[in-house]
C-alpha positions in Angstrom: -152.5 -8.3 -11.9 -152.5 -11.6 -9.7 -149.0 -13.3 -10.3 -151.4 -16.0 -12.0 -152.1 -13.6 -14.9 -149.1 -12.2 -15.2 -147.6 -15.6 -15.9 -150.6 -16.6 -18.5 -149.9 -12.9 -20.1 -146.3 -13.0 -20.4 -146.1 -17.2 -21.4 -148.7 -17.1 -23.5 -147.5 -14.8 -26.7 -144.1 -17.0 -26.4 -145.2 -20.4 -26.4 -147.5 -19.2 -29.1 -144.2 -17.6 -30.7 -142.0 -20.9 -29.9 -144.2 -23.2 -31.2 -144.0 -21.0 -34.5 -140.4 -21.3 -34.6 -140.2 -24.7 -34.1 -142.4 -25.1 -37.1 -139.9 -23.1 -39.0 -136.9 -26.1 -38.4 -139.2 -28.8 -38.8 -140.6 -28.0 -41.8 -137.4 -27.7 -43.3 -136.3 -31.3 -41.9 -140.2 -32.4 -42.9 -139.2 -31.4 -46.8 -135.8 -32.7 -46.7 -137.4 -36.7 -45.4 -139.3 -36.7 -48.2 -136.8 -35.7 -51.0 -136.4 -38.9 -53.7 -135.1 -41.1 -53.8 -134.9 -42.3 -50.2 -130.7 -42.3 -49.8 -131.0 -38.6 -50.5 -133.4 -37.9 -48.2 -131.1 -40.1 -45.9 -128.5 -37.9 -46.9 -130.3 -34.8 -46.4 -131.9 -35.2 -42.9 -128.2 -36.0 -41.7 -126.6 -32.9 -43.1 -129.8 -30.8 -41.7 -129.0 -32.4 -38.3 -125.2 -31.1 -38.2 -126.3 -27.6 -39.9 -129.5 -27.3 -37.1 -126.7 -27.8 -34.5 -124.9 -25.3 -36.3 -127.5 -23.0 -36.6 -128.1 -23.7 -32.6 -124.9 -22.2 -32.1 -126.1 -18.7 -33.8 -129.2 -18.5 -32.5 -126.9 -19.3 -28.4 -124.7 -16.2 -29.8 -127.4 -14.0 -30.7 -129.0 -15.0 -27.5 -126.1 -13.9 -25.3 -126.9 -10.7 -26.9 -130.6 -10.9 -25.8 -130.1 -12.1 -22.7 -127.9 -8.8 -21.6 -130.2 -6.6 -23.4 -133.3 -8.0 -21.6 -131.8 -8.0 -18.0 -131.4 -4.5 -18.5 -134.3 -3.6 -20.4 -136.8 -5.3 -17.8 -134.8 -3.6 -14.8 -135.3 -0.2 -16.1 -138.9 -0.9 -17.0 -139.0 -2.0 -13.6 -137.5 1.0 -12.4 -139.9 3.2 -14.2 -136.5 4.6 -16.7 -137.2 4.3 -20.1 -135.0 6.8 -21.0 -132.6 3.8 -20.1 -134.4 0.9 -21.6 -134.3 2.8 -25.1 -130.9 3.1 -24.9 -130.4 -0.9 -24.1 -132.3 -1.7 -27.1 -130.3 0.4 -29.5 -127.0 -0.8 -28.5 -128.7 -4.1 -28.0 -129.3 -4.0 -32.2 -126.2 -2.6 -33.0 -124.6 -5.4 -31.1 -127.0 -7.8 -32.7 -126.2 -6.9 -35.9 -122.0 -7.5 -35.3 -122.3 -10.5 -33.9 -124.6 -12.3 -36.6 -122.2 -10.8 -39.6 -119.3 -12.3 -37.7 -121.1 -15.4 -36.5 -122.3 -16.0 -40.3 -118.7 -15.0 -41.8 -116.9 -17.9 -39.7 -119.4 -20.3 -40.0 -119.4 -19.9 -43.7 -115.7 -20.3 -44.2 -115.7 -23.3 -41.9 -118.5 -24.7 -43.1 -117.2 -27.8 -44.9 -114.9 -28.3 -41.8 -118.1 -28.2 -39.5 -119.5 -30.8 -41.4 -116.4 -33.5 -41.7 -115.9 -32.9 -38.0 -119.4 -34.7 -37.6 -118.4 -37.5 -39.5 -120.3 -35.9 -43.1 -119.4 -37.0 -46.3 -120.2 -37.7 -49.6 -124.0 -36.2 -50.3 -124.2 -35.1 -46.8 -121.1 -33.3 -46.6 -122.5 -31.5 -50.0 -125.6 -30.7 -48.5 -124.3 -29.5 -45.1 -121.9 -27.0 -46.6 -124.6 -25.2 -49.1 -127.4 -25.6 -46.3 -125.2 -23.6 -44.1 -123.3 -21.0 -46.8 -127.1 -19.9 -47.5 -128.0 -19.5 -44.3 -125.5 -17.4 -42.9 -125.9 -14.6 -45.9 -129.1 -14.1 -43.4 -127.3 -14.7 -40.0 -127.1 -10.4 -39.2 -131.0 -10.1 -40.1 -132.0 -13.4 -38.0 -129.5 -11.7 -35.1 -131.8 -8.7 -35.9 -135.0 -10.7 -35.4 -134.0 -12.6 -32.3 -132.7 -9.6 -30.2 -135.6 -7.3 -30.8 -138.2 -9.8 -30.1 -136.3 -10.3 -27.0 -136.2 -6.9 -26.0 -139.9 -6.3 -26.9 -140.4 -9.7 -24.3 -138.3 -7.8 -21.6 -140.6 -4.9 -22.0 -143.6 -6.8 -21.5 -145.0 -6.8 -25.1 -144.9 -10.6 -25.7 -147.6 -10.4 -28.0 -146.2 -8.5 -31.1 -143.1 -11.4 -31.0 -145.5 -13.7 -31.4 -147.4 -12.1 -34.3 -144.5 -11.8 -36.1 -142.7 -15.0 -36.0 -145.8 -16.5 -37.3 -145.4 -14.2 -40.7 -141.7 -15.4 -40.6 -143.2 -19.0 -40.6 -146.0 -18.2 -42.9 -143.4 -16.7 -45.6 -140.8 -20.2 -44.2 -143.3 -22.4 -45.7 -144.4 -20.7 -48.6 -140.8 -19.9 -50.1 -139.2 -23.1 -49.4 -142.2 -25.1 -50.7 -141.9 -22.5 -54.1 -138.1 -23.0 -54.5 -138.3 -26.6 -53.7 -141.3 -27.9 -55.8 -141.7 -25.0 -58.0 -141.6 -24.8 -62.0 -137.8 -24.2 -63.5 -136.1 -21.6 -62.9 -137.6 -20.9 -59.4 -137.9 -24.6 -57.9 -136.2 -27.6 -58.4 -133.2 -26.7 -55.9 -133.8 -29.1 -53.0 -131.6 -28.9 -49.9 -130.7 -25.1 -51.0 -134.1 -24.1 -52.2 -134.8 -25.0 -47.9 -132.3 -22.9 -46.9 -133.3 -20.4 -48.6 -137.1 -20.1 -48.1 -135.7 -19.8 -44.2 -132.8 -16.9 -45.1 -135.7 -15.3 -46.7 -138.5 -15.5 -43.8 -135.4 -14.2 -41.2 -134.8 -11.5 -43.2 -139.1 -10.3 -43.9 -138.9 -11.6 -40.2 -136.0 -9.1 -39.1 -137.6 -5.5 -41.0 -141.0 -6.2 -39.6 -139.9 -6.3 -36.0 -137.7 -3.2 -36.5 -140.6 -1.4 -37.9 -142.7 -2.2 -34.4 -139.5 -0.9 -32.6 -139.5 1.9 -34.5 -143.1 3.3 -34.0 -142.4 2.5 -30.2 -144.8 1.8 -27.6 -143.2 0.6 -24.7 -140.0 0.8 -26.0 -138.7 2.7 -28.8 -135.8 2.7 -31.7 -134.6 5.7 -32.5 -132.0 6.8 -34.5 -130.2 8.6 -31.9 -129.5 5.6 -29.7 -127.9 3.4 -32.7 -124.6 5.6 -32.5 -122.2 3.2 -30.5 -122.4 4.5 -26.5 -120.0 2.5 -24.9 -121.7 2.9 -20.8 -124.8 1.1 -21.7 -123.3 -1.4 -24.2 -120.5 -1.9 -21.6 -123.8 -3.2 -19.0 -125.4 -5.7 -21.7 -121.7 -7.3 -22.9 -121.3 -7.3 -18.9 -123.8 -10.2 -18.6 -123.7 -11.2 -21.9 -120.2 -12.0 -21.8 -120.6 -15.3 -19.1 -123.8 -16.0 -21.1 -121.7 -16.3 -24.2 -118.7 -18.5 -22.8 -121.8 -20.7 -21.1 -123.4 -21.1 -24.3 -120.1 -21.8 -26.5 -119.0 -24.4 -24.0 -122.5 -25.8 -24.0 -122.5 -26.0 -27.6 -119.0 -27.0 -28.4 -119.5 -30.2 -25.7 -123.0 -30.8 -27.5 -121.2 -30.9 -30.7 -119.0 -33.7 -29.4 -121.6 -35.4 -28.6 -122.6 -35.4 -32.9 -118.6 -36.6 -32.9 -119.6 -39.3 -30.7 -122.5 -40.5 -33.3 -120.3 -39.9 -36.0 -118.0 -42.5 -34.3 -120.7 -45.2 -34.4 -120.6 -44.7 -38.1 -123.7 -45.7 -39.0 -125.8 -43.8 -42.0 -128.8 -42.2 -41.2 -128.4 -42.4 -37.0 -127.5 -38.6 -37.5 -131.0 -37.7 -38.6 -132.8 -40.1 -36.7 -130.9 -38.5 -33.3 -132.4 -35.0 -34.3 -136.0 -36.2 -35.5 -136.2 -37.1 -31.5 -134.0 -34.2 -30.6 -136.8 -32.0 -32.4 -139.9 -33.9 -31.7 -138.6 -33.7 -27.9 -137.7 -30.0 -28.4 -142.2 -29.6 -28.6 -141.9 -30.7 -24.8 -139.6 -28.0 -23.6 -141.3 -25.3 -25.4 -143.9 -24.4 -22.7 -140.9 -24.9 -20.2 -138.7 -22.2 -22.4 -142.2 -19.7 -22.5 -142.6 -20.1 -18.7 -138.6 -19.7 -18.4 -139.3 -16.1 -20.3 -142.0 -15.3 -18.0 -139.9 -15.9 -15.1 -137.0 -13.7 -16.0 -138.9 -11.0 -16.9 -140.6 -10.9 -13.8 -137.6 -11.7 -12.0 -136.0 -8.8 -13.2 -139.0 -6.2 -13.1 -139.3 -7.3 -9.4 -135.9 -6.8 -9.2 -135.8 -3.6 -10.1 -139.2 -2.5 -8.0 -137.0 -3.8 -4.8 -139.2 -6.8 -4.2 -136.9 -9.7 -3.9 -139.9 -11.8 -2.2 -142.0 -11.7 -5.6 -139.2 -12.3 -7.7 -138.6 -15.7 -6.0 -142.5 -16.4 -6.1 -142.7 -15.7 -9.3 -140.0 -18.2 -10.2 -141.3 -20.8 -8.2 -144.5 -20.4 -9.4 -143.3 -20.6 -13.1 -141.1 -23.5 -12.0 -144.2 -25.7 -10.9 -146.6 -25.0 -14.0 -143.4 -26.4 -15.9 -142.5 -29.2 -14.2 -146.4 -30.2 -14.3 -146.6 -29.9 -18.1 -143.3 -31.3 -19.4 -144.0 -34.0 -17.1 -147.0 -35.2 -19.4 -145.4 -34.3 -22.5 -143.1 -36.8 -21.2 -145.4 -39.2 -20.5 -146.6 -39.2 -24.2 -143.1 -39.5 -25.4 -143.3 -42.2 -23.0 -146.4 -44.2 -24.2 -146.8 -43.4 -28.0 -142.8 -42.4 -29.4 -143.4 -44.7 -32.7 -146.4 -42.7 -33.5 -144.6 -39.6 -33.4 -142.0 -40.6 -35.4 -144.2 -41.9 -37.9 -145.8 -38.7 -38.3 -142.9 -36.5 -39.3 -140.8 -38.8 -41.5 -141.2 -41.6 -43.7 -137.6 -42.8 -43.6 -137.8 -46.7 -42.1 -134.4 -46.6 -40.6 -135.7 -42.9 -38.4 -138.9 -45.1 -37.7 -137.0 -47.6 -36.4 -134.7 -45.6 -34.4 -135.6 -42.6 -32.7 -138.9 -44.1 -31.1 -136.4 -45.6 -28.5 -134.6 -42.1 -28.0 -137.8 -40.6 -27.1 -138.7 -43.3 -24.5 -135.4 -42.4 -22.9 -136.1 -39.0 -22.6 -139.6 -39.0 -21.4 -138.7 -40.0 -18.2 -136.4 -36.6 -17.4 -138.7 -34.3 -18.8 -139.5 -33.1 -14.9 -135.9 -32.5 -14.2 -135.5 -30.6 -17.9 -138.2 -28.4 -16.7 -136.1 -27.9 -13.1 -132.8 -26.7 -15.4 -135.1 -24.2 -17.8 -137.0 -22.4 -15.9 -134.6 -21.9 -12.9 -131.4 -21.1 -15.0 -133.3 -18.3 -16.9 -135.2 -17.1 -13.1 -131.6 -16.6 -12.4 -130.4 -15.2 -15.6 -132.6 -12.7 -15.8 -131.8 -11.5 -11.9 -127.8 -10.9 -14.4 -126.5 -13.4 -12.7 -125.1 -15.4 -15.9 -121.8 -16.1 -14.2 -123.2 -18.9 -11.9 -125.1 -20.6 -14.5 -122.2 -20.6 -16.8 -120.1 -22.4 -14.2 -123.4 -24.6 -13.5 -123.8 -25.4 -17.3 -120.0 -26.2 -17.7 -119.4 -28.6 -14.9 -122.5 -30.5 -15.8 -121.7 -30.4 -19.5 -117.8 -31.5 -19.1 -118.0 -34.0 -16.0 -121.3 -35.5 -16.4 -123.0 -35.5 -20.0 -119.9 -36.3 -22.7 -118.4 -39.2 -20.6 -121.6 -40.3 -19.5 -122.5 -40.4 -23.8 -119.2 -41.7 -24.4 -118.9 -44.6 -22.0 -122.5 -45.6 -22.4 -123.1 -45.0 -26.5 -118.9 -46.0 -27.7 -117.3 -47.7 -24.3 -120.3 -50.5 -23.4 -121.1 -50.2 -26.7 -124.4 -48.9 -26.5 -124.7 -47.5 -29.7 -127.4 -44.2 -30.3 -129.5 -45.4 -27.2 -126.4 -45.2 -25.0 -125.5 -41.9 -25.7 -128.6 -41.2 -25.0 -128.9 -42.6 -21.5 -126.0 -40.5 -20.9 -127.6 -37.4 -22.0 -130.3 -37.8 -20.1 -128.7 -38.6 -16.8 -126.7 -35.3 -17.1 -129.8 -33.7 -17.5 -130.9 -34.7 -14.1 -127.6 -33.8 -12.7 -128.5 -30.4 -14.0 -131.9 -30.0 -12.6 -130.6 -30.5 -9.2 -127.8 -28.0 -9.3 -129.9 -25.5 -10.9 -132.2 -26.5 -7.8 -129.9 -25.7 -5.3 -128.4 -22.3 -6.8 -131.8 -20.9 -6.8 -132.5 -22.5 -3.5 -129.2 -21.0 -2.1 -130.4 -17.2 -2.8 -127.3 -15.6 -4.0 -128.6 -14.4 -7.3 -131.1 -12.3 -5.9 -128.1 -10.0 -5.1 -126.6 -9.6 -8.6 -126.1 -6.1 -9.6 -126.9 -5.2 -13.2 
């Protein structure tokens, strides 16, 4: 195939497949906004904020996981051994399935914690704690769910992903809107009857994908290659290890940044930040499918020996982002109050986070510069520069910049969000230059 279609065939089935999952978060904030009366929905929108920060932080653990796994996947794809890329996506769900039991066992015993730390109480607190409790009991299934889609992606099959992340959605809607608004005993259980409608989609979501890995095309789970085989688990934790400290330091200094809005103390500025964090996350969504596209072909190139197309291929990605981020920006830009409107009736979110999106329309270019080029470089292994990349623009850029903007000048929400988005430019740029700079290209996997 032209470059061109190989882009359009490996973006397409995971934009298709993000945009899915991003219905699957937003429907649960959609049903928590319009929970009566309004304080509890109030109530409940903040708590879903903390716990979808909290639920970022699995889905960045289960995705240190994937992002090992794939590197070597696509490589031996690449290299015509799939002797080898079998034996990556065993270990790949054996390690999938440790991490999410011990990811969901800490979060639930520090779930209350979580939430006080961001400045939860009362109703919210409440909330926060069951939302989270009944999501973990799924945690190992949606670890299951993520990593095998991942490897499937890395193979090339980015359409069977897709497919079944829309199922997961399908069966999201359907059992949160039953155990939410359904007659006694089913319904009637609110905040917990969301969570879980979603445990129960991750977990349909998690045995259908394993059933597609088991009849094998491409790639194939067998039984053989779940018995522990510490060589090729050794490669994936090899990359996923600096992809793990990245993504815990990325999270733990974006959960300060949840401290910092806690410290404005100010009910309700909790959910209106992540109604503009999520509306925002529909921008980045074709920038995240291209970013796929790019490592995969950056690594299949790789492993072919053809560092020239595995650059091209980045840069092409790199530019078909850039150009469509830029105009979701430009609507964040021009209609933010109309977005809001759309997704919650809550007068205090409507007033709010219209502002936060007008911010962030404006960086959406340099957004695209940090997604696609981090993961081009990612999926060459090379996780160890854009962990160092991702901690010096997270720790000397973005939480003072919120800080002394949002609590220092006294800013408030808007503030912290100036300073958010001026780090992201920061990070486009160094992003920018790594992959200008060429070392990457020389990772060994």
């Amino acid at each position: 195939m032209s470059l061109r279609r190989q882009v359009w065939v490996l973006a397409i089935w995971p934009l298709l497949e993000q945009v899915m999952a991003f219905l699957v978060g937003t429907v649960d904030m959609v049903l928590a906004a319009r929970l009566k009366p309004e304080v509890l929905a109030v109530a409940a929108n903040d708590a879903l904020g903390v716990a979808g920060y909290v639920g970022w932080l699995m889905g960045l653990m289960m995705g240190a996981v994937g992002i090992g796994a794939s590197a070597l996947v696509a490589r031996a794809i690449g290299g015509r051994h799939k002797r080898l890329a079998n034996a990556a996506l065993g270990q790949a769900i054996l390690l999938a399935v440790f991490v999410g039991a011990a990811i969901g066992l800490i979060i639930f015993i520090f779930a209350e914690p979580i939430a006080g730390l961001a400045g939860m109480s009362g109703q919210a607190m409440d909330y926060c704690r069951v939302y989270l409790r009944i999501l973990t009991v799924a945690a190992p299934m949606s670890a299951v769910l993520f990593v095998g889609g991942a490897c499937l992606r890395a193979a090339g099959d980015t359409r069977t992903p897709f497919i079944v992340v829309v199922l997961v959605n399908i069966v999201n809607i359907a059992a949160s809107l039953l155990f939410v608004y359904g007659p006694d005993p089913i319904g009637g259980h609110g905040v917990a009857g969301i969570a879980a409608g979603t445990s129960v989609a991750w977990v349909i979501g998690a045995v259908l994908i394993l059933a597609v890995l088991a009849r094998g095309k491409v790639i194939k789970l067998r039984l053989a290659r779940l018995r522990p085989h510490w060589h090729t688990a050794r490669r994936i934790i090899r990359i996923a290890i600096p992809q793990l400290a990245e993504s815990l330091g990325i999270w733990g200094g974006n959960f300060l940044v949840l401290i910092i809005i806690g410290k404005l103390a100010t009910d309700g500025l909790l959910g209106s930040h992540m109604w503009a964090v999520r509306i925002e996350s529909a921008s980045f969504l074709t920038g995240f499918a291209l970013a796929g596209a790019a490592a995969i072909l950056v690594g299949q190139y790789l492993g072919a020996n053809d560092p020239v197309m595995a650059k091209r291929s980045a840069v092409y990605c790199c530019t078909l982002a850039v150009a469509m981020m830029s105009l979701s920006g430009l609507v964040f830009i021009l209609v933010p109050d109309v977005l809001i409107a759309a997704v919650s009736p809550v007068p205090l979110h409507q007033e709010v986070a219209p502002q936060l999106l007008w911010i962030c329309g404006w960086v959406q270019p340099f957004f695209a510069l940090a997604i696609v080029l981090s993961h081009a470089i990612k999926g060459a292994g090379d996780t160890r520069s854009t962990m160092i990349i991702g901690y010096v623009s997270l720790f000397v850029f973005r939480l003072p910049a919120a800080y002394l903007l949002g609590i220092y000048f006294d800013l408030g929400l808007a503030g912290v969000w100036y300073g958010l988005c001026g780090e992201m430019v920061v990070r486009g740029l160094l992003f920018t230059a790594r992959f200008a700079q060429g070392g990457w290209l020389k990772t060994r996997v």
